[in-house]
LUMBA-913058 format. One record per residue (C-alpha): residue number from 1; residue in three letters; x, y, z. Coordinates in nm, 4 decimals. Layout:
N
num = NUM, residuo = ALA, east = X, north = Y, up = Z $
...
END
This chain:
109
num = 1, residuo = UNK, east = 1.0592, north = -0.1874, up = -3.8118 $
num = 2, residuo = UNK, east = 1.0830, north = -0.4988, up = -3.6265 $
num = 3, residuo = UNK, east = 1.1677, north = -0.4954, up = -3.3015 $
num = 4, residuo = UNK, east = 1.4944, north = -0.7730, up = -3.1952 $
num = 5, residuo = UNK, east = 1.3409, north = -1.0121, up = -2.8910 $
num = 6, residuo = UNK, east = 1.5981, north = -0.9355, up = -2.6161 $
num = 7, residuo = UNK, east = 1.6808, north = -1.2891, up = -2.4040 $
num = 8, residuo = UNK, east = 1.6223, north = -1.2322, up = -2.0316 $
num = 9, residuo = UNK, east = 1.6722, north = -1.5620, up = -1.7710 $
num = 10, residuo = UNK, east = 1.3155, north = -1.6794, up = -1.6198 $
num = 11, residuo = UNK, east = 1.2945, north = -1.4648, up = -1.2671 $
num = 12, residuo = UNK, east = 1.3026, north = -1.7488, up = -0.9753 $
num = 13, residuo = UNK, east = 0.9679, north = -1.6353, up = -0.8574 $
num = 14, residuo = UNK, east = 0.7990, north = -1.8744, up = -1.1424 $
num = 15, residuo = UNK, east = 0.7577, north = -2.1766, up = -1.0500 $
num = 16, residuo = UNK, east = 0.9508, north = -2.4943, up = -1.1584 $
num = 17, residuo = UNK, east = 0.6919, north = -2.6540, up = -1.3770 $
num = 18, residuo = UNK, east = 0.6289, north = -2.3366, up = -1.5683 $
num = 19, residuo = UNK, east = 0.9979, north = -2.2472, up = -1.5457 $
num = 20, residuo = UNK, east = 1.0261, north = -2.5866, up = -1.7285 $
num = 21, residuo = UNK, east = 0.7573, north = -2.5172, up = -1.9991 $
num = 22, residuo = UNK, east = 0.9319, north = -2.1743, up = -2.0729 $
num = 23, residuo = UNK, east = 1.2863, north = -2.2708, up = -2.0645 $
num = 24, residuo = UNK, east = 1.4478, north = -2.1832, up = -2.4611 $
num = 25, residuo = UNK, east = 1.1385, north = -2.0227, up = -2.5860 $
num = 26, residuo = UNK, east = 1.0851, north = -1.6430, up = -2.6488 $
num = 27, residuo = UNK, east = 0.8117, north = -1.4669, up = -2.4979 $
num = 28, residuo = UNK, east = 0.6671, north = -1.1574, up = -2.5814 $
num = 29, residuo = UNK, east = 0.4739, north = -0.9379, up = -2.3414 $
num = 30, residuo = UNK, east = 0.3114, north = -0.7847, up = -2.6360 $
num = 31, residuo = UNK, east = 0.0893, north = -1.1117, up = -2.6943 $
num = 32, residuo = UNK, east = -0.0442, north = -1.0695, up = -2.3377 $
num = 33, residuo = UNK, east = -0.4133, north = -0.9285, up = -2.3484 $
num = 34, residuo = UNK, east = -0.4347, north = -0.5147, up = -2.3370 $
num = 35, residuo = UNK, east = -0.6198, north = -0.5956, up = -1.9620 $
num = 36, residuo = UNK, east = -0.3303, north = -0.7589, up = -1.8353 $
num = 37, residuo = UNK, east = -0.0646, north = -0.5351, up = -1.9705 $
num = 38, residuo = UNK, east = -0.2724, north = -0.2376, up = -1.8004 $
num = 39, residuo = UNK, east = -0.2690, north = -0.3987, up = -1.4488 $
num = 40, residuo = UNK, east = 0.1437, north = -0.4663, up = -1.5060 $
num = 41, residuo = UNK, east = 0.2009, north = -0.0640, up = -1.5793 $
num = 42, residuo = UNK, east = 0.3899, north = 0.1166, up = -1.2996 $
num = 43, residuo = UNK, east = 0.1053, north = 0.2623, up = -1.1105 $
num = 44, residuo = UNK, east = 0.0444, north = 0.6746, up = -1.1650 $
num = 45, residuo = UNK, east = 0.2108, north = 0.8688, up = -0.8412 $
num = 46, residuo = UNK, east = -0.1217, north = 1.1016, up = -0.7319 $
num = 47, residuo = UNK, east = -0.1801, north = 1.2143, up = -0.4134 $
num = 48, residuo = UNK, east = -0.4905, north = 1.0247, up = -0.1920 $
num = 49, residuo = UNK, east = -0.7172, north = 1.2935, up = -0.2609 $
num = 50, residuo = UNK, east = -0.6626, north = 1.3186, up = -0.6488 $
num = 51, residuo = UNK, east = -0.6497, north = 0.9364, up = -0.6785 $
num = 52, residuo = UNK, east = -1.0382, north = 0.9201, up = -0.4847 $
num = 53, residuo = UNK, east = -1.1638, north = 1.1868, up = -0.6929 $
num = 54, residuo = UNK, east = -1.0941, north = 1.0422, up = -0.9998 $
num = 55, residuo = UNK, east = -1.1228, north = 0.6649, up = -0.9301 $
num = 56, residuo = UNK, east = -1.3421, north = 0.6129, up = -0.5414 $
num = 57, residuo = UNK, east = -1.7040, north = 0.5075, up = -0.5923 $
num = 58, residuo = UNK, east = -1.9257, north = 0.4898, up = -0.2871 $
num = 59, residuo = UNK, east = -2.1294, north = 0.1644, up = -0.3007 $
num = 60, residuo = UNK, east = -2.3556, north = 0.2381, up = 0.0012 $
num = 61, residuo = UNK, east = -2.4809, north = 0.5463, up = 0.2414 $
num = 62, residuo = UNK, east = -2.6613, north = 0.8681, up = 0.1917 $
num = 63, residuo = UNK, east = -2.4111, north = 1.0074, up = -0.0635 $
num = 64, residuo = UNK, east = -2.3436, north = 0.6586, up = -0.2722 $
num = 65, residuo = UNK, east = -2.1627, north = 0.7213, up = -0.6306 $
num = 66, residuo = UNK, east = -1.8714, north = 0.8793, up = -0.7233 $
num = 67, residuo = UNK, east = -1.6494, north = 1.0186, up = -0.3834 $
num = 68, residuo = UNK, east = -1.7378, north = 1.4062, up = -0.3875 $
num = 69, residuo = UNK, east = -1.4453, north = 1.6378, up = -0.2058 $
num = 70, residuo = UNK, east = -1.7395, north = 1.9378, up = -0.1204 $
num = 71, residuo = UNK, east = -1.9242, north = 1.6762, up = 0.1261 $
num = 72, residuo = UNK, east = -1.6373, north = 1.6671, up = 0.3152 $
num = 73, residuo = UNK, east = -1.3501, north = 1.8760, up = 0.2268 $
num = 74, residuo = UNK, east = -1.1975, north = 1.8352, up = 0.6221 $
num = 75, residuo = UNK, east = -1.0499, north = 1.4653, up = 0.4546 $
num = 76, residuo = UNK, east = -0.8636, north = 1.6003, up = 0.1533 $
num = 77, residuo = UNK, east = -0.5409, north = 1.6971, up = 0.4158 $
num = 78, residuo = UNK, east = -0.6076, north = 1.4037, up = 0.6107 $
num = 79, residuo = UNK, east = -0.5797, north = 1.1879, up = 0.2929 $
num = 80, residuo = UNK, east = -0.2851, north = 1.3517, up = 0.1265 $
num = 81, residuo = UNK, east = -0.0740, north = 1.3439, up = 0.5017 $
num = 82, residuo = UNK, east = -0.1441, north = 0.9864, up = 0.4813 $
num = 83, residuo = UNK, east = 0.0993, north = 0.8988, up = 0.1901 $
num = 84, residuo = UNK, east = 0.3792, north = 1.1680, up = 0.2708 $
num = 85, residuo = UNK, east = 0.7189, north = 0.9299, up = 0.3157 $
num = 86, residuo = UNK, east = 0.7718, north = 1.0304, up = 0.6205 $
num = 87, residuo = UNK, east = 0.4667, north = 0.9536, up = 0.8389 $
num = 88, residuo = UNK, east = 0.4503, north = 0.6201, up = 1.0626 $
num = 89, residuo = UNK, east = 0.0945, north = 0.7061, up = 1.2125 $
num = 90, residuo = UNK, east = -0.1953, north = 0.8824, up = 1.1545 $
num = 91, residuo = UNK, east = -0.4455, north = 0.9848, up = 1.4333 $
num = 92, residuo = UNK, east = -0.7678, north = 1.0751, up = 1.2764 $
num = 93, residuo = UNK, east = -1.0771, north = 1.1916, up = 1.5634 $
num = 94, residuo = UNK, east = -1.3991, north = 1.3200, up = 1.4391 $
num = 95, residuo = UNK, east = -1.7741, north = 1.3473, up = 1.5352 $
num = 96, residuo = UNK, east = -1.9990, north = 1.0793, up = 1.4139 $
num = 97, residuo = UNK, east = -2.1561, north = 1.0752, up = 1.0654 $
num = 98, residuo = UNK, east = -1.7667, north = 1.2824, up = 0.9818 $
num = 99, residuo = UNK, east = -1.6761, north = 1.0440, up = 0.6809 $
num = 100, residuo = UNK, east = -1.4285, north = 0.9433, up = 0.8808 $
num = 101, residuo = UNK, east = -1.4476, north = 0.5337, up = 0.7488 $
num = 102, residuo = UNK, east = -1.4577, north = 0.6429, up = 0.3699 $
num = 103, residuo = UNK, east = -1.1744, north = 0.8328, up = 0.4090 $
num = 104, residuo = UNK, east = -0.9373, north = 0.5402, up = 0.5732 $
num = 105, residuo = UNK, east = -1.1089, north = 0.3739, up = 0.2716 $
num = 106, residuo = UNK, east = -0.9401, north = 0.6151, up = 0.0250 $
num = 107, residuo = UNK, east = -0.6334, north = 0.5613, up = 0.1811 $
num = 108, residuo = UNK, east = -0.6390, north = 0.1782, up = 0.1606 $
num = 109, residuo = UNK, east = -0.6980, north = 0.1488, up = -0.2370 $
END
C-alpha cells in the first residue's frame, strides 16, 4: 500500500535559496540515506552510566577500549545524578588517578 505524501510548509530555519529550490515540490524523507535518517531519530532516554557502557570508548590511558564500570564503579552514581532534571551543579572531588576526567567525559556525549 502506498503511502499519500502529506504537504507540510518549508520550516523558516532553511534558508532562502534552498527554500526557493524546494518551494511546490514533494519531498520524501524516505529517499534520505539510512545514515542520515539514523542521526535524525529521537535520541534513546538511558541513564549516563548505561549510555557509556554501551557506547564510551577510551582512546588513550592505562585502561584504553571500551569504558568498563568494575574499574571504577564510584562514577556510575556520579554519572546518573548528572542527568536527573532537577540538578543545576555537580561537585565532583576525588584523589588523583580517580577517573574523575572520563567520567565528566561520559557526561558530555
Amino acid at each position: 500500500m502506498r503511502q499519500q505524501a502529506i504537504s507540510r510548509p518549508i520550516p523558516a530555519f532553511v534558508p532562502s535559496g534552498a527554500r526557493a529550490l524546494l518551494a511546490g515540490k514533494s519531498i520524501s524523507l524516505r529517499r534520505l540515506p539510512e545514515q542520515i535518517r539514523r542521526r535524525m531519530r529521537t535520541p534513546e532516554k538511558i541513564r549516563v552510566s548505561e549510555h557509556a557502557a554501551r557506547y564510551r570508548v577510551v582512546t588513550d590511558g592505562p585502561h584504553a577500549g571500551p569504558w568498563r564500570h568494575d574499574l571504577a564503579p564510584h562514577t556510575v552514581k556520579i554519572m546518573d545524578t548528572y542527568s536527573l532534571p532537577y540538578v543545576r551543579a555537580l561537585w565532583f572531588c576525588g584523589v588523583d588517578q580517580s577517573g574523575k576526567t572520563n567520567t565528566m567525559l561520559n557526561c558530555l556525549h
